[in-house]
C-alpha positions as a Markdown table, in Angstrom:
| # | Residue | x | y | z |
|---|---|---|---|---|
| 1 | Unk | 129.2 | 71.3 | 105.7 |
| 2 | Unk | 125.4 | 69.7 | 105.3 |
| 3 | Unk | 122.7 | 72.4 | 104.4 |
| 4 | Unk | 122.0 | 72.0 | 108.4 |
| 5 | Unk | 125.1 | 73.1 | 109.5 |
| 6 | Unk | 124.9 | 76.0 | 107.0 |
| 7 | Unk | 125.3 | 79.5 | 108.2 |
| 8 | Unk | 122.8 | 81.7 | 108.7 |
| 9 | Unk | 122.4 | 85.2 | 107.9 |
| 10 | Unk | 120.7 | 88.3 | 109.5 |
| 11 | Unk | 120.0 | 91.9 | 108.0 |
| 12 | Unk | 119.8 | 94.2 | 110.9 |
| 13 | Unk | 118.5 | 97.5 | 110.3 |
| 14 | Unk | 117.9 | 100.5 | 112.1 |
| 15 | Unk | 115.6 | 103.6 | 111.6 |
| 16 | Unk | 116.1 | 105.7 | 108.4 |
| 17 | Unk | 116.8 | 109.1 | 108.8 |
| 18 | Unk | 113.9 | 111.3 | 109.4 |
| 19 | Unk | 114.1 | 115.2 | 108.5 |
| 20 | Unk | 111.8 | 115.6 | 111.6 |
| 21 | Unk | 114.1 | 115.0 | 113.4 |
| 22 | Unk | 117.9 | 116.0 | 112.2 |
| 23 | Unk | 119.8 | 116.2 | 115.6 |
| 24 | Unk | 121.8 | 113.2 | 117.3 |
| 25 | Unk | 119.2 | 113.1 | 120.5 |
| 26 | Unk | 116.7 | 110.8 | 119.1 |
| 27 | Unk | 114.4 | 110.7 | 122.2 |
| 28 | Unk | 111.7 | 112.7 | 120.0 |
| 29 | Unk | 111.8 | 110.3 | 116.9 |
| 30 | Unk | 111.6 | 107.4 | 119.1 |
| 31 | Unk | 108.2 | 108.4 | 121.1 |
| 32 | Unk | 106.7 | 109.7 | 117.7 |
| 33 | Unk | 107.4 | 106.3 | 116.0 |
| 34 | Unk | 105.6 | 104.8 | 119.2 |
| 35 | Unk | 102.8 | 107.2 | 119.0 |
| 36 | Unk | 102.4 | 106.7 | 115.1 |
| 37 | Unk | 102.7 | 103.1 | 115.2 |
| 38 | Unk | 99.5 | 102.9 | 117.5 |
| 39 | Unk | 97.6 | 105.4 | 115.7 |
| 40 | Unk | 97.8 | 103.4 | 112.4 |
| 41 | Unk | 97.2 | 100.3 | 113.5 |
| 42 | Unk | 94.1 | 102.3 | 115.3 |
| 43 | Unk | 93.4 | 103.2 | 112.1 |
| 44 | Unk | 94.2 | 100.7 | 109.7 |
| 45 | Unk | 94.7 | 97.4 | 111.6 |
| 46 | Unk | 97.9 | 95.7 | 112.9 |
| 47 | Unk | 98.0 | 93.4 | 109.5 |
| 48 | Unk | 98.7 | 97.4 | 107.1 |
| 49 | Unk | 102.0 | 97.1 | 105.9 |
| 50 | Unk | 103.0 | 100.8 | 106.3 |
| 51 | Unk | 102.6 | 100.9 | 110.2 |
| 52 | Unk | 105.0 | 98.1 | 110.7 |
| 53 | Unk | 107.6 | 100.2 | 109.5 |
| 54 | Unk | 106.4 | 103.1 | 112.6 |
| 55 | Unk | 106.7 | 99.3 | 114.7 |
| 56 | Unk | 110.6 | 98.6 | 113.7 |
| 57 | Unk | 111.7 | 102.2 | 114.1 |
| 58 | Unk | 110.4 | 102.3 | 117.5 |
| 59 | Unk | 111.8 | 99.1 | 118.6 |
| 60 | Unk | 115.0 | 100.1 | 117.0 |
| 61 | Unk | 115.2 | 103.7 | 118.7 |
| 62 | Unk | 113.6 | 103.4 | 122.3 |
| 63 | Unk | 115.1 | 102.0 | 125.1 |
| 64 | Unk | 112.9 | 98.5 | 126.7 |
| 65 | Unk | 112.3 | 100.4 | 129.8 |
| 66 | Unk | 110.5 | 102.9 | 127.9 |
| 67 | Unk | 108.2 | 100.6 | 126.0 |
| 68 | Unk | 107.2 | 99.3 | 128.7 |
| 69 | Unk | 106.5 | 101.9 | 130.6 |
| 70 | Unk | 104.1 | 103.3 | 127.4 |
| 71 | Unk | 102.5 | 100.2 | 127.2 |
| 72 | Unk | 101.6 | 99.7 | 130.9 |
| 73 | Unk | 100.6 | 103.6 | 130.3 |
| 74 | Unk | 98.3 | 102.6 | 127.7 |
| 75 | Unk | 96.9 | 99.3 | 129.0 |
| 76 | Unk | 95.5 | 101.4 | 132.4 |
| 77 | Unk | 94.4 | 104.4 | 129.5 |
| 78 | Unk | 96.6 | 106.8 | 131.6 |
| 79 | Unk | 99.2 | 107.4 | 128.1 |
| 80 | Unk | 99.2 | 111.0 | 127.9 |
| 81 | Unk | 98.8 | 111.2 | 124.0 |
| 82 | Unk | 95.7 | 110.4 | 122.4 |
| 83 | Unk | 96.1 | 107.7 | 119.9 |
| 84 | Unk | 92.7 | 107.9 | 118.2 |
| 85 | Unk | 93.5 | 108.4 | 114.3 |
């Protein structure tokens, strides 16, 4: 096998547990990592380390549909949450 044909590897991860939010229904922890992610990047710029981590649980917990429906929220300023820092 050439170092082309190598195989590649993945680490998949998904959000760490958060004491906010202890029960199996995640639909909390998933809008709350949305909401955070787009205060801090608000607040700090997309490049800060720490919100990226908000940016992964959020992917990792919310369903497509509901990302998109947030973000078309939030491009015609109708998201019902302020995101102001």
């Amino acid at each position: 096998m050439s170092d082309s044909e190598s195989p590649k590897t993945f680490t998949l991860q998904t959000a760490g547990f958060d004491a906010r939010f202890p029960n199996q229904n995640q639909n909390k922890h998933c809008h709350q990592n949305y909401i955070d992610y787009f205060r801090c990047i608000n607040a700090k710029g997309e490049e800060f380390t720490p919100c990226k981590q908000f940016y992964r649980a959020y992917h990792s917990l919310c369903p497509n549909e509901w990302i998109a429906k947030w973000d078309e929220q939030r491009e015609n300023n109708a998201f019902p949450v302020s995101l102001e820092p």
